[in-house]
C-alpha positions in Angstrom: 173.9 123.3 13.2 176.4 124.6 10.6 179.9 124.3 11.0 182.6 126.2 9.3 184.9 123.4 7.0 187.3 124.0 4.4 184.9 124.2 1.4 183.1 126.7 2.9 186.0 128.8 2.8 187.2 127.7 -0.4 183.8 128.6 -2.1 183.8 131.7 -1.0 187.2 132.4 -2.5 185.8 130.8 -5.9 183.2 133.8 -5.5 184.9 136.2 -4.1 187.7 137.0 -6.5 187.2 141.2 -7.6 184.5 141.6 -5.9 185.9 142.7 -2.2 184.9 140.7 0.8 182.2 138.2 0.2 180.1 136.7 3.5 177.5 134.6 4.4 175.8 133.2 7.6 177.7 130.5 9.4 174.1 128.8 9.9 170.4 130.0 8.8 169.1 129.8 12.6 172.3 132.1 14.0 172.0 135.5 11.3 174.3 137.4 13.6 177.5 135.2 12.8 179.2 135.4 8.8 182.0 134.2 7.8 183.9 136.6 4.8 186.8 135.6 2.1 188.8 139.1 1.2 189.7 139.7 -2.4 193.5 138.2 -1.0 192.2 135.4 0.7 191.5 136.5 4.3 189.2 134.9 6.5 186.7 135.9 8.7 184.6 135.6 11.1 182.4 138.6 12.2 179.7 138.4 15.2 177.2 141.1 15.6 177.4 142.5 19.1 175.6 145.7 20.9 178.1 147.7 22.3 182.2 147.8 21.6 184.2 145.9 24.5 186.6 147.2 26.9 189.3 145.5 25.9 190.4 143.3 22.1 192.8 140.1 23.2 196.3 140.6 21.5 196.6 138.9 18.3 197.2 135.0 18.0 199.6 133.7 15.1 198.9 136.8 13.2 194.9 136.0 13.5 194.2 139.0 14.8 190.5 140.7 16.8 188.8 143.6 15.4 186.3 146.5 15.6 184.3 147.1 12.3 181.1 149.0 11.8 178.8 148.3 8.9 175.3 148.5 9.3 175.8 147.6 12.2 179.2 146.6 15.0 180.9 143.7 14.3 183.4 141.1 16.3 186.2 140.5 13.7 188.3 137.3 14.4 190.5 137.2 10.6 193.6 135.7 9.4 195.5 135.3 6.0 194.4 132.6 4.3 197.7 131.0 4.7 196.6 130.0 8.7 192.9 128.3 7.7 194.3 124.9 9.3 195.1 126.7 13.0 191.9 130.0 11.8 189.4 126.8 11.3 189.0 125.4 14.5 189.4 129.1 16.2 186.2 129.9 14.4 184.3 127.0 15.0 185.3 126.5 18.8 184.2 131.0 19.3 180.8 130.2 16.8 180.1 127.2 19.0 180.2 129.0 22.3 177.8 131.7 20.8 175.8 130.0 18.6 175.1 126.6 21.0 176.5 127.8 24.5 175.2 131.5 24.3 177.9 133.4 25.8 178.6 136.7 25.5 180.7 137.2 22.0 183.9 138.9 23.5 184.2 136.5 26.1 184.2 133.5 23.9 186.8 135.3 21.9 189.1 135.8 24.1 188.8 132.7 26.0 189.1 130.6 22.9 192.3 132.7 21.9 194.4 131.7 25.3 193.4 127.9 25.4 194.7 127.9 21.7 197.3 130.2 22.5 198.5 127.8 25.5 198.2 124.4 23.0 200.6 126.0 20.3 203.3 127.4 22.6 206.5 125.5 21.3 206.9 122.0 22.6 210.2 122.0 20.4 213.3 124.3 21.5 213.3 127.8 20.8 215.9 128.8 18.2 218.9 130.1 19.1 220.1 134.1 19.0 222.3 132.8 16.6 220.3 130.6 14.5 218.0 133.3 14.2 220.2 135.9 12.4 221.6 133.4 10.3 218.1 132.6 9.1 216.5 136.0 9.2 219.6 137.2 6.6 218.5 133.8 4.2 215.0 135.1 4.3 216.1 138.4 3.7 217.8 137.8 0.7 215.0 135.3 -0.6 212.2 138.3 0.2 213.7 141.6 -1.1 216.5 140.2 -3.7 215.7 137.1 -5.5 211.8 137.0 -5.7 211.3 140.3 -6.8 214.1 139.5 -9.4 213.2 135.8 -10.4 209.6 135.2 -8.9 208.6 131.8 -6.8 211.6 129.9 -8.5 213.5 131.4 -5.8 212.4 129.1 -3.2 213.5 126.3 -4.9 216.8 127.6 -5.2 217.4 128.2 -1.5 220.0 125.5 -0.1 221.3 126.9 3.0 218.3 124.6 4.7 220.3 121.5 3.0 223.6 121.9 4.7 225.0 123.0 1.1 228.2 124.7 0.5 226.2 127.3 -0.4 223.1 129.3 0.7 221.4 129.8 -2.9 222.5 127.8 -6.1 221.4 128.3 -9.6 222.3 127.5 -12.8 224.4 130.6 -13.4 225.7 131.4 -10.0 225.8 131.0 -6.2 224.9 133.1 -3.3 226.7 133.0 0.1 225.2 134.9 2.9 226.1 136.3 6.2 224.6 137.6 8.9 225.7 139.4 11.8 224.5 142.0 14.5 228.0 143.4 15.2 229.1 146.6 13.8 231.9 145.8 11.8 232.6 144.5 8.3 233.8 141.3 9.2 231.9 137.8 8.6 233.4 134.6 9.7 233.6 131.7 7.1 233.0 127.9 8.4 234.6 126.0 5.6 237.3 125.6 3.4 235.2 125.9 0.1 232.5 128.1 1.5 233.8 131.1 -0.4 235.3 128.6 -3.6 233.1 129.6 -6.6 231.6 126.6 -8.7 233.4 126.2 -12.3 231.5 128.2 -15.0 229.9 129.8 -12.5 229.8 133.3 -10.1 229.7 133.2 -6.4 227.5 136.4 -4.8 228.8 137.2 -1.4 225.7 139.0 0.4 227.1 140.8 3.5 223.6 141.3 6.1 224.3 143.2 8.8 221.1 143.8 11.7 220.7 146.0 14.6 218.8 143.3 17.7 216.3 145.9 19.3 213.0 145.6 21.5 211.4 147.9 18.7 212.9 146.7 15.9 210.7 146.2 12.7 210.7 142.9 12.0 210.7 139.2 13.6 211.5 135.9 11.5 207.8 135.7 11.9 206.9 138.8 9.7 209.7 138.1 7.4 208.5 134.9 6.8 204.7 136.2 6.3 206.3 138.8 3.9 207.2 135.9 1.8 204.3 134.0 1.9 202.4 136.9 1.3 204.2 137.9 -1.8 203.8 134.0 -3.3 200.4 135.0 -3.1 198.9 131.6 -4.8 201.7 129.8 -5.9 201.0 126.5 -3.2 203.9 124.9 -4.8 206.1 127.5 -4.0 205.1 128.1 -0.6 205.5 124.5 -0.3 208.7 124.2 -1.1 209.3 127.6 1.5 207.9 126.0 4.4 209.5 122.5 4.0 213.2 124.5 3.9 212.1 126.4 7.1 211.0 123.0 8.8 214.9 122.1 8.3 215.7 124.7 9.7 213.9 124.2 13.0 211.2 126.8 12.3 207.8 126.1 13.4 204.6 128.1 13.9 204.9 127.6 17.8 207.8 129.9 17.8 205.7 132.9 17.1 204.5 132.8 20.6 208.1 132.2 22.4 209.4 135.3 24.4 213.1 134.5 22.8 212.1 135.6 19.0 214.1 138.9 18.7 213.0 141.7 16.6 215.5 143.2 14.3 216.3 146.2 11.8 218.6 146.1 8.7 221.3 148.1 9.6 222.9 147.5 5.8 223.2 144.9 2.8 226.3 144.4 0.9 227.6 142.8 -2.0 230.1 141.7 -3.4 231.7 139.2 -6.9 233.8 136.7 -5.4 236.6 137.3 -7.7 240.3 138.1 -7.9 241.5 139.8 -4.7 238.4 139.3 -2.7 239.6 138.2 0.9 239.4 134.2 0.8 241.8 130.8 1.0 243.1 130.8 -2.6 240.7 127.8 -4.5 244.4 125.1 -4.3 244.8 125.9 -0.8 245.7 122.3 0.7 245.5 121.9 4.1 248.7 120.5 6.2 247.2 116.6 6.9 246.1 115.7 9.9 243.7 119.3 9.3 239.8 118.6 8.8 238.2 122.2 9.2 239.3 125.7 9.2 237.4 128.6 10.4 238.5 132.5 9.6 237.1 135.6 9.7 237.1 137.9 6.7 237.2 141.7 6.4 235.1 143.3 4.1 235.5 147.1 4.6 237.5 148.1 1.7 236.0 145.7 -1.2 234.1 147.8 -3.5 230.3 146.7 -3.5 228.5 145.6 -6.4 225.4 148.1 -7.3 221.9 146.6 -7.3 221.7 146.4 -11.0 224.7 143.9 -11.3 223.4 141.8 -8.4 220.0 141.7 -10.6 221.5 140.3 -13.0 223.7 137.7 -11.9 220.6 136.7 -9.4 218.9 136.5 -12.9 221.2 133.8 -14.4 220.5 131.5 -11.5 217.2 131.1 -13.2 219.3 130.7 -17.5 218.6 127.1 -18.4 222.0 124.9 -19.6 
């Protein structure tokens, strides 16, 4: 009997590029299962049955259950390509109960769906409300302000993982970001030098500000798809991604956990962190004995910086020395 491995799936991508979704039987002996590769790299695996069930299980780290009708109805378990390591073993556990066991397709499905779904709930902590803003407005500004400025380079410049003065460095300037869910223009800074521009070099100040609602648009979790999804091929890239979000306690188990909020962008700021911009002055001392300040800034009357400007500077993060 066949089994579904890695360069199965990776052949069909080879073939598959242009010309829409390519399949092919799982095994010779079983023509009712296929497995597909989408022109983007999504996976499937579709399983002829006679009649559409009553009910589809919910989806399980974004592989989701289907209805499709061809020549004939189809089962159809897919997933981005970026999940073959957990969409692997899914496919071959549900083709193994139909194939070898012969149980009904549906049931298989969604039986195979909650054991996985039980082995990947999150053995680690849960992240904090906090810790989850403060990383959603990192990703935020990675997705929709420095990739579609710079491309994939942008992961590599993303330092808030690394306990760095600042969030993103570059070779031409910094970006600081805050998050926060509360309504006013006010961000608390954490150190000394936090807002301290490099020499030769701008600081970006990127004010986030979310709404937490039950029917908000997006989690961490599709925020983080977003960005691999707009890497599209680059592995190095999405390398580089993941291994910052491991720092920062993420892990594919916490798409399961009840405590990942969903939020909406209420607003995005910027700002030059230049002459009167609300800071310690850069030869503030502290009186001795002092180790670490915290205060809170008030944005509300800074002029913002348009888009265009904020392009640019993001674009000399990228300007070789």
């Amino acid at each position: 009997m066949s089994n579904i491995t890695a360069a199965r799936w990776q052949s069909l991508r080879n073939l598959s590029q242009g010309a829409g979704t390519l399949v092919e039987q799982v095994d010779p002996s079983i023509p009712s299962c296929l497995i597909g590769v989408d022109d983007d790299g999504s996976l499937h695996l579709m399983i002829a049955i006679s009649e559409e069930p009553v009910k589809i299980p919910v989806e399980l780290e974004a592989i989701v259950v289907r209805i499709i009708e061809t020549d004939q109805i189809y089962l159809d378990v897919y997933a981005k390509g970026h999940y073959e390591m957990i969409f692997t073993p899914l496919a071959n556990q549900i083709f193994a109960g139909v194939s070898i066991q012969g149980r009904k397709p549906i049931d298989v499905v969604v039986e195979t769906i909650e054991e996985f779904r039980g082995a990947l709930k999150p053995l680690k902590p849960d992240l904090t409300l906090t810790e989850q803003i403060g990383l959603f407005g990192e990703i935020w500004i990675l997705r929709y302000v420095l990739i579609p400025s710079i491309g994939a380079r942008a992961c590599s410049l993303w330092s808030g993982p690394d306990s760095e003065r600042h969030d993103f460095i570059g070779s031409g300037a910094h970006i600081e970001v805050k998050t926060t869910t509360k309504s006013e223009d006010k961000h608390e800074i954490s150190r000394m030098d936090q807002l301290r521009a490099p020499n030769g070099k701008k600081l970006l100040f990127a004010s986030i500000q979310l709404e937490k609602s039950e029917g908000g648009e997006k989690t961490l979790a599709i925020l983080i798809d977003e960005v691999i999804e707009v890497l599209g091929t680059d592995g190095k890239a999405i390398d580089v991604f993941e291994s910052q979000l491991a720092k920062m306690r993420w892990h594919d188990g916490l798409r399961q956990s009840s405590e990942l909020k969903r939020f909406n962008l209420r607003d995005a700021q910027f700002f030059e962190v230049e002459g009167t911009f609300p800071r310690l002055s850069d030869d503030y001392v502290p009186p001795r004995g002092i180790t670490s300040i915290k205060y809170t800034i008030d944005i509300s009357s800074r002029s913002t910086l348009d888009r265009v400007v904020v392009d640019g500077i993001v674009k000399s993060m990228c300007i070789e020395d």
